[in-house]
FIZA-466676 format. One record per residue (C-alpha): z, y, x. Coordinates in steps of 0.001 Angstrom, whole numbers, padded with zeros to 6 digits, always signed. Layout:
// FIZA-466676
ZYX;...
// end
This chain:
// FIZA-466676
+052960-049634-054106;+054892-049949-050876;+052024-048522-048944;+052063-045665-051447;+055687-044677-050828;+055237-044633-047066;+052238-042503-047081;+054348-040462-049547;+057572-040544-047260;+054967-039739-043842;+053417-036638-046567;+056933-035258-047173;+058667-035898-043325;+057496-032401-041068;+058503-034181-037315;+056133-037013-037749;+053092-037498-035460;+049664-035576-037267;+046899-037687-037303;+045070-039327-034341;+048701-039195-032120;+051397-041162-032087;+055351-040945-030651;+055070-042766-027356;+057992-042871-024061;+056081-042399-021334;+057761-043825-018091;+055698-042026-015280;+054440-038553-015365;+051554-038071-012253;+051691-034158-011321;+048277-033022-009794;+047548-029549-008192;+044726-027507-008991;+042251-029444-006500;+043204-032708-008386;+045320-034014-005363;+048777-035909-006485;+051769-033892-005491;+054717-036089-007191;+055293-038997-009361;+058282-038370-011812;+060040-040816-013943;+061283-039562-017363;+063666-042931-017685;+067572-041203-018703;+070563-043931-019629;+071392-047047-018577;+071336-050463-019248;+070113-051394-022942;+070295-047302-023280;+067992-047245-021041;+064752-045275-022308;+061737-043004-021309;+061357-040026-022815;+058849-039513-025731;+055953-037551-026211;+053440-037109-028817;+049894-038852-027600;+046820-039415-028601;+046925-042560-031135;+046723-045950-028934;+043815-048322-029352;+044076-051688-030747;+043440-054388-027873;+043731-057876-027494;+041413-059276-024406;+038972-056471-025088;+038615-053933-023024;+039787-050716-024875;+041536-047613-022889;+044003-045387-024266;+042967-041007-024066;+044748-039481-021429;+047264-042334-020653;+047332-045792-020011;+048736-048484-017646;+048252-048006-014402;+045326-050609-014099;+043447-048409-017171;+044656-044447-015632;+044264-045803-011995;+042093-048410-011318;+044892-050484-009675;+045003-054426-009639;+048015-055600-010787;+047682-058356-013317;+043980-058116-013744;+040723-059275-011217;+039317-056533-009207;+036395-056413-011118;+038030-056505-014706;+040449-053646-013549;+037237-051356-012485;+035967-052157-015634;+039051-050654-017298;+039580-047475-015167;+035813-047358-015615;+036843-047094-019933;+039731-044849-019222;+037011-042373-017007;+034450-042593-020362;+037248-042225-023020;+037743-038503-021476;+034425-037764-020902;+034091-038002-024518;+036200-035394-025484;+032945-033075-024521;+032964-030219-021895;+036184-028574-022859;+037548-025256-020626;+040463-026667-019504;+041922-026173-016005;+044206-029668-016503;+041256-031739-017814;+039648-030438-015105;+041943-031420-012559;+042018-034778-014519;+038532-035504-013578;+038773-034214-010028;+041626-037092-009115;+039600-040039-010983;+037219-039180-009057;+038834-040500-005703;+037720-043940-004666;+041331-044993-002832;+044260-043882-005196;+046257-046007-003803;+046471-044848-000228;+047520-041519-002106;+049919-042704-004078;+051729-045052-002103;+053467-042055-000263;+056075-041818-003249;+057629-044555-002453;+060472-045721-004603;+058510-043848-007534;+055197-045639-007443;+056617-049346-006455;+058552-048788-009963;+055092-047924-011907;+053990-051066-010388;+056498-052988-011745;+057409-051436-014340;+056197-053828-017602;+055812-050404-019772;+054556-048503-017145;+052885-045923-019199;+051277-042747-016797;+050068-039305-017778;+049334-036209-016018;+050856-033080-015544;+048797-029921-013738;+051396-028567-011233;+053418-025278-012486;+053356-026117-016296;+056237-027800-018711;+053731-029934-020985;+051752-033072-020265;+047980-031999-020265;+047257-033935-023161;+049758-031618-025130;+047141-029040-024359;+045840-027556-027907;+042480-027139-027162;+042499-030934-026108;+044076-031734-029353;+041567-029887-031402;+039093-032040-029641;+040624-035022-030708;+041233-034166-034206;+037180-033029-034476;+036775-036576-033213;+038240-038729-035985;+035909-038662-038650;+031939-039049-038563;+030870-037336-041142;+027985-039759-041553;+030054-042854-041948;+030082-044522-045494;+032770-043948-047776;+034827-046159-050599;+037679-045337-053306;+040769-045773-050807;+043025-047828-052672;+046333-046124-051807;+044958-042659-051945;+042026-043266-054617;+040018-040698-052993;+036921-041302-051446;+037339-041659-047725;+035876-043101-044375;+037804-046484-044800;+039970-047795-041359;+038419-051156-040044;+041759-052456-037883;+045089-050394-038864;+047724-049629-036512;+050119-052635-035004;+053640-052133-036405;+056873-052665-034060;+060376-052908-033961;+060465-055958-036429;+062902-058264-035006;+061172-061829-033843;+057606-060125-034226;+055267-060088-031623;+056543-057179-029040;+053076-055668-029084;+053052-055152-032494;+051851-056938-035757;+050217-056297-038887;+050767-056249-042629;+047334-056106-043621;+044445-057627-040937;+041446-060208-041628;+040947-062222-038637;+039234-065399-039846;+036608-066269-042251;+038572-067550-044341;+040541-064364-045349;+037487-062445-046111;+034930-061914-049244;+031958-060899-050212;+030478-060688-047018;+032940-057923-046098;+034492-057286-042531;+038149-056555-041306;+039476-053599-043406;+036739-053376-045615;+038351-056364-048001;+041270-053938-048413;+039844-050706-048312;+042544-048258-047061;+041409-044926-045708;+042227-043600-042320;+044360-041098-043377;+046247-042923-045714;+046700-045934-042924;+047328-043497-040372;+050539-042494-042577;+051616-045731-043669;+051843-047149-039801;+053612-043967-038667;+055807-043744-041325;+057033-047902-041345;+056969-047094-037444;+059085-044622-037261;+061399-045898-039727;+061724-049113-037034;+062235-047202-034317;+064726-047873-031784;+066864-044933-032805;+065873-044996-036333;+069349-044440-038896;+067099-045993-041712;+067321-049771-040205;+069379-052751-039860;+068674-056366-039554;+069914-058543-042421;+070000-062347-041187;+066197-062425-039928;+065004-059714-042501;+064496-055798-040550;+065216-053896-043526;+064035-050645-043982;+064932-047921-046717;+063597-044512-047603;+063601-041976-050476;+061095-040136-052274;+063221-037141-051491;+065725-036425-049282;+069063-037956-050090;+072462-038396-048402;+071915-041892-049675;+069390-042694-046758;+071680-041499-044293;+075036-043540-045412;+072829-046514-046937;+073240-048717-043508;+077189-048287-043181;+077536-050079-046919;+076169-053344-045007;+076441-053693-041370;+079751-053612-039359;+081175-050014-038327;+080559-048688-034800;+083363-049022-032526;+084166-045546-032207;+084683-045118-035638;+085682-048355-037493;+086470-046258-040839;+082770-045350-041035;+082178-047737-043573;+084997-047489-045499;+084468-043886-045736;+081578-044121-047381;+082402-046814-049776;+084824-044195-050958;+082661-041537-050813;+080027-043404-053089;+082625-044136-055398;+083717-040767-055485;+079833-039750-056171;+079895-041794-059183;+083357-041094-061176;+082391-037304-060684;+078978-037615-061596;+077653-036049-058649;+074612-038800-058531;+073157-037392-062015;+070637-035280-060309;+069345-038420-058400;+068405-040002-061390;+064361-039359-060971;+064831-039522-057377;+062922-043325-056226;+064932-045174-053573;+062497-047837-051473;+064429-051297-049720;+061410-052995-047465;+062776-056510-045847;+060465-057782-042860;+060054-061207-041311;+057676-062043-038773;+054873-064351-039195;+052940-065392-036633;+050713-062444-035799;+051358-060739-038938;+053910-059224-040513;+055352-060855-043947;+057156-058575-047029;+060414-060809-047257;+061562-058426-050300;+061343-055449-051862;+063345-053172-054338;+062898-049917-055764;+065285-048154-057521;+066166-044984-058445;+068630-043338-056009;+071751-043180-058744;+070587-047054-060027;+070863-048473-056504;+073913-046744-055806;+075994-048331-058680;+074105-051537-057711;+075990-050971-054321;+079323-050075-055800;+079270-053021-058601;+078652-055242-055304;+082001-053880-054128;+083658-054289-056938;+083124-057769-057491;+084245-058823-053619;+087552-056848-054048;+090169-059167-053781;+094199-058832-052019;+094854-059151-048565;+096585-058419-045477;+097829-055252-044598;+095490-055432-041877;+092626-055847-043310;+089788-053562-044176;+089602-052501-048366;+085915-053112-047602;+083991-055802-046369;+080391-054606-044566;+077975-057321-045585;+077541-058979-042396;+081156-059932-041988;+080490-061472-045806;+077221-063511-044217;+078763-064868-040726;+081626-066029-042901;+078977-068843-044304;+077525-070026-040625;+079440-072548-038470;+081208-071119-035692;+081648-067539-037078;+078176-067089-035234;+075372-065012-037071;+072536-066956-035479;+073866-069863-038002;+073994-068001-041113;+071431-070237-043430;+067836-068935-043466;+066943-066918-046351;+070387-066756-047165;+070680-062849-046082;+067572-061817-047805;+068259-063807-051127;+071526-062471-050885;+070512-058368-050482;+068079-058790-053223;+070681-060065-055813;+073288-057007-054685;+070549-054581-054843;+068897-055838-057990;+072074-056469-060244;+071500-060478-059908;+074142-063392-059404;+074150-064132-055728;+071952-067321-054932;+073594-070552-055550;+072889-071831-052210;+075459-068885-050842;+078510-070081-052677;+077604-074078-051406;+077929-072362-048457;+080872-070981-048995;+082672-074172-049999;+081097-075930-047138;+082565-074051-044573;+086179-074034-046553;+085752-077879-046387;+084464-078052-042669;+087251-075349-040457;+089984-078020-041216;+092236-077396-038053;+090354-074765-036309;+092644-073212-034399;+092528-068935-033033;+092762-067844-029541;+096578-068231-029491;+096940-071978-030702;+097654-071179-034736;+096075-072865-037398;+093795-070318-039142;+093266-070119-042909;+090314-072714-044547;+089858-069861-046742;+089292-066511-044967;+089790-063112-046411;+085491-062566-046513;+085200-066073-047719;+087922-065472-050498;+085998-062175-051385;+082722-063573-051542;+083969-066860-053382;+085193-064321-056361;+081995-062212-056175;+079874-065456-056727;+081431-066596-059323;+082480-063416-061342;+078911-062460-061488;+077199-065114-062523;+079667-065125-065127;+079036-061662-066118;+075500-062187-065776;+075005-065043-068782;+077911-063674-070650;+078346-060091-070868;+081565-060129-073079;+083322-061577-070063;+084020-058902-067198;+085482-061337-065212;+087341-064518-064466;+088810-064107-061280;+090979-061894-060947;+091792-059637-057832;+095204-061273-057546;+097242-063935-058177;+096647-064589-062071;+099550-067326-063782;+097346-066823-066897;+094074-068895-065591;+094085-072417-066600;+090901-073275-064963;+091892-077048-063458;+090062-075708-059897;+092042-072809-060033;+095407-075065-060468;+094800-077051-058017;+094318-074476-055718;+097356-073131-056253;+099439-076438-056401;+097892-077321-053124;+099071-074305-051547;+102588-074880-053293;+102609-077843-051525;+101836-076729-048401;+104527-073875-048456;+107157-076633-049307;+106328-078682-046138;+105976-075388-044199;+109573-074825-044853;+110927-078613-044648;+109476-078521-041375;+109210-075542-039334;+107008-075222-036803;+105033-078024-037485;+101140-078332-036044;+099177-079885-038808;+099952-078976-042177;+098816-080995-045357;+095905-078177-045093;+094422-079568-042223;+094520-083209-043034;+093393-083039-047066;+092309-079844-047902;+088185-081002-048168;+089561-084034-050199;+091848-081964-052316;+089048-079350-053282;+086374-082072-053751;+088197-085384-055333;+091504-084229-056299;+092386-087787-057505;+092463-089484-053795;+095093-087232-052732;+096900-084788-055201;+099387-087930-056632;+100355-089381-052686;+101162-085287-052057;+103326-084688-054979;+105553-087692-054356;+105833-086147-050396;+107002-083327-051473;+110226-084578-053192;+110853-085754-049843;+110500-082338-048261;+111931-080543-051086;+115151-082858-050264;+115402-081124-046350;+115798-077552-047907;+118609-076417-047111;+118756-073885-050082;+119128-074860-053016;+117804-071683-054766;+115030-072192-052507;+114353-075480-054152;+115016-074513-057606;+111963-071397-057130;+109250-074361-055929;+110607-076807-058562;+109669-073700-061337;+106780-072890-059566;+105546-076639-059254;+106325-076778-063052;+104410-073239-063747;+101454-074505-062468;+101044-078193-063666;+101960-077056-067448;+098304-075838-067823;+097084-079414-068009;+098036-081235-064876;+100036-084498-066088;+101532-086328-062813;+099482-088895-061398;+096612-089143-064688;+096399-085467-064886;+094085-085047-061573;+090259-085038-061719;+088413-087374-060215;+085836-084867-058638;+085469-081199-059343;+081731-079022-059435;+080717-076218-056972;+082310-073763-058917;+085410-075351-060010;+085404-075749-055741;+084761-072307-055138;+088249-071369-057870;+090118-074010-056680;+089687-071900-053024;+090543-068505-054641;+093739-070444-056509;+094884-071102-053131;+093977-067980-051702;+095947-066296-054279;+098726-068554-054042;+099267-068301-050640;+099023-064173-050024;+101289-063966-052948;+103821-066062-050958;+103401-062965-048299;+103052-060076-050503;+106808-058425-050547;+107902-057872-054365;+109463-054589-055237;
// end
């Protein structure tokens, strides 16, 4: 199935590579007269710093090499194009150069003046007397660790391999008709099946070089007395499309991409949709130059939906691929299909359920990577648990409660920032905006999920109706805190910093030696009124079953931790929120 929908997405995408060539930066571009002789080196490097990239070209398809001896058609290194020691022995590297010199040949006796000229320079003994008079140019190509060369004949715009007579030389080339044929399983035609398929790149923590989905490399893996590709018999054609496509989708400038936690997620269509283009702003942080990017198109999905607009995506399929590497291959972390209109009001019931009041300040919508680093110590996304992003995508995308182990760690970090402290010296919140959101989201879909009749249980605001004891609490401990806030103005540790992981996890050690403090701090008020609103509000909250010093539970569950933290999220930005 998932190769099927990338040979399908290659089939329907006109810019792609045709097969036998691949999208490849070449660094260095060697310019030869018409007698063969070198007249320039040019680099084709534009931007700087991470920017930094060579230009692209379409090449002949590279070969798969490991400590074989294999050379690329046309371009290489410059140990394979020039016969040049730089890593290699002497004699390996002539053995290379030696490939690179046989690899043309077989392309046949083709009239064409740049292959010719091609053959006249390899056929120099001492390149490197004749290149080392460009200097700056070729000490770069030397060091250069992608130092990829072709050649250009003197007077023309295109790299000689762009010639078309060349190419029709390679396409002729790909298949023999002689070779034995099988069913291809993602095609089910009969086809000359691929024995090693194309490395994939651009997964994050894979092997730069490239990895593989599907490869047999020991014994072990194979049956029947069948080798490499021939226990999963894919065609060339359809693995030639499969590796372009999945490439091109990781590319480095690819819109289809993003890393969630150590999944590379990739997502197509079946047809073309705006959804493939907006997709990636839903879940990753905005750029910089335009931090209402995402909340734009929140909006605009929403928008899609109440208007109907998405009813003619109904048949349209919508493909989510999550990547991890493993080892030397490449492992399928998840993946979700959907139609276009299903996944988008997967995506918009997502943001639903993490609506929830705050600041002024604040963004309406939370990307999905703010939600994640809001679980890992130190705000740092390097820390956010393993598995916890992928789990966490699959349950948006496929209409699931989040994974339990997200809202443990959720508590866990309420629990843990007691007195951290922001880059001007204030105490900031236990309970963050993203962890509030997320909190709710947790629990008002797993809710939903076993009990349909309910919509919800937490609200988006401050609700006086819920008598959940968790939810209480919450809000008496931030009662609490508000009193002592006032009785004592500018103080630097608040009964949040001391108690709050005790409060939320065995109410009973600390809720009865807090209410008898704050009589005390009730008592430095100067207003009266003042005290007569927390005495109601005190009052409001413990009538839902909170009895004095017998009325506090001895421990409370994950959940009832996770509403005691929205209780006192609610509590407090409804002490903020100005009342008309």
């Amino acid at each position: 199935m998932i190769l099927q929908a990338l040979k399908d997405y290659y089939d329907r995408k006109t810019d792609l590579p045709r097969q036998g060539f691949e999208k490849k930066e070449i660094p260095y571009i060697l310019v030869l007269d018409s007698a063969g002789k070198p007249i320039a080196l040019n680099e084709t490097y534009e931007g700087t710093g991470k920017q930094r990239k060579a230009k692209p070209y379409i090449v002949p398809q590279a070969v798969k090499r490991a400590s074989n001896i294999a050379a690329n058609l046309l371009w290489d290194n410059p140990e394979y194009a020039l016969g040049i020691p730089i890593k290699g022995s002497p004699e390996r590297v002539q053995e290379q150069h030696q490939k690179f010199k046989e690899r043309i040949d077989e392309l046949g006796d083709i009239d064409d003046a740049g292959l010719k000229v091609i053959k006249l320079f390899l056929q120099v003994s001492d390149k490197k007397a004749l290149l080392e008079n460009f200097g700056e140019a070729y000490k770069n190509l030397l060091e250069d660790k992608n130092g990829n060369l072709s050649f250009q004949l003197a007077g023309e715009a295109e790299l000689i391999l762009e010639n078309q007579k060349i190419r029709n030389a390679i396409e002729s080339m790909l298949f023999d008709e002689d070779s034995i044929k099988q069913i291809c399983l993602v095609s089910g035609e009969d086809e000359v099946i691929e024995r090693l398929h194309s490395s994939i790149k651009g997964v994050a923590g894979a092997q730069s070089s490239g990895a593989n989905i599907i490869s047999f490399n020991l014994d072990a893996f194979r049956s029947y007395g069948k080798e490499q590709g021939g226990n999963s018999p894919v065609g060339k054609r359809a693995a030639f499309a499969y590796t372009t496509a999945l490439n091109h989708l990781l590319s480095k400038d690819s819109t289809q991409k993003m890393l969630v936690g150590d999944a590379t997620t990739v997502f197509w269509a079946s047809k073309e949709t705006n959804l493939e283009n907006e997709w990636s702003f839903f879940f990753r942080d905005p750029p910089k130059d335009d931090p209402d990017r995402g909340t734009r198109a929140v909006e605009s999905l929403f928008n899609s939906i109440k208007t109907g607009a998405l009813s003619t995506e109904a048949q349209n399929r919508f493909y989510v691929l999550g990547l991890a590497p493993n080892a030397s291959r490449i492992s399928i972390r998840f993946w979700i299909v959907n139609t276009v209109a299903g996944m988008a009001e997967k995506i918009a019931q997502h943001f639903e359920d993490i609506r929830i009041v705050h600041g002024p300040k604040e963004s309406d919508f939370l990307s999905l990577f703010r939600l994640l680093v809001s679980t890992a110590s130190q705000g740092k996304s390097e820390n956010i648990p393993p598995n916890l992003a992928g789990d966490t995508i699959r349950s948006i995308l496929e209409g699931l409660p989040y994974p339990e182990t997200l809202l443990q760690a959720l508590v866990r970090r309420n629990r843990a920032e007691q007195s951290k402290k922001d880059k001007n010296g204030r105490a900031e919140p236990n309970v963050t905006y993203p962890r509030a959101a997320f909190i709710k989201a947790c629990i008002n879909r797993k809710i939903r999920f076993y009990n349909q009749n309910i919509k919800e249980e937490l609200k988006m605001s401050l609700d006086s109706t819920n008598t959940n004891i968790g939810y209480r609490l919450g809000r008496l401990f931030a009662a609490l805190e508000k009193i002592q806030e006032e009785a004592s103005p500018g103080i630097n540790a608040t009964i949040r910093d001391r108690f709050y992981g005790a409060a939320s996890g065995t109410p009973v050690t600390v809720f009865p030696n807090l209410m008898r403090l704050k009589n005390h701090h009730l008592a430095k008020l100067e207003s009266q009124g003042r005290r007569i609103n927390f005495e109601r509000l005190i009052g409001e909250i413990a009538s839902a079953g909170i009895d004095g010093n017998t009325g506090f539970p001895a421990t409370l569950a994950i959940a009832d931790q996770g509403k005691f933290a929205i209780g006192y999220y609610h509590q407090r930005q409804d002490f903020f929120t100005k009342i008309n």
